[in-house]
C-alpha positions, 0 to 999 in steps of 0.5 A: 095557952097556958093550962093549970093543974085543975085544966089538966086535970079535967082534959085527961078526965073528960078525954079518958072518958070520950076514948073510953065511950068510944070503945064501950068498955066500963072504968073496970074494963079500962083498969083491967086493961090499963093494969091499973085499979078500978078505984085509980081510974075512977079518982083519974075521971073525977079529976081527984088525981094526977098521974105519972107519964107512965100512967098516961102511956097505960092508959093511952095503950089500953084506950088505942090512942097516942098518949099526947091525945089524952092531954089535948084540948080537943073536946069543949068541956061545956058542951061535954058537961051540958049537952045530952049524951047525942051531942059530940064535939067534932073532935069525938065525932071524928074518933067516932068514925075512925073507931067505926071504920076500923071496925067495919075494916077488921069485920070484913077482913075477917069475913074475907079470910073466913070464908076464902074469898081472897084466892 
């Protein structure tokens, strides 16, 4: 499969959001994190501008993700443009889960620590 510029473009924008959709953090959040500025990410998601691998590993490290990630083909862009917010595409589905038990995990590990349980 042979990707142009403008399908890069859009992969990199439609996965920045998904991750970021994921975590709940906002494009200043995410610049915050990224060390990037708000208006960078806001042309990254609107697909306005391109950006350096050392931009994409940014991005990846803020968002918890490998940087391949944001470059992979894995979220049907129609369904992501079309469909309400409720509708996700396998792919987001699975990251959803990941972050969910993650999260579930690190919520317990702590309640486990807090509370002593562990001797």
């Amino acid at each position: 499969m042979n990707l142009g510029p403008e399908r890069l473009r859009k992969l990199l924008s439609l996965n920045i959001k998904s991750h970021r959709r994921l975590l709940g953090i906002s494009q200043e959040k995410l610049a915050e994190a990224a060390d990037l500025s708000a208006q960078t990410i806001n042309d990254i998601e609107g697909c306005r501008m391109w950006v350096s691998d050392k931009t994409i590993v940014k991005l990846a490290q803020a968002l918890q993700v490998e940087a391949y990630q944001l470059l992979l083909p894995n979220i049907d862009e129609k369904t992501q443009e079309d469909a309400p917010e409720s509708l996700h595409s396998p792919a987001e589905t699975l990251l959803t889960l990941q972050h969910n038990i993650k999260k579930q995990i690190d919520q317990q590990f702590d309640e486990v620590l807090r509370t002593g349980l562990w001797r």
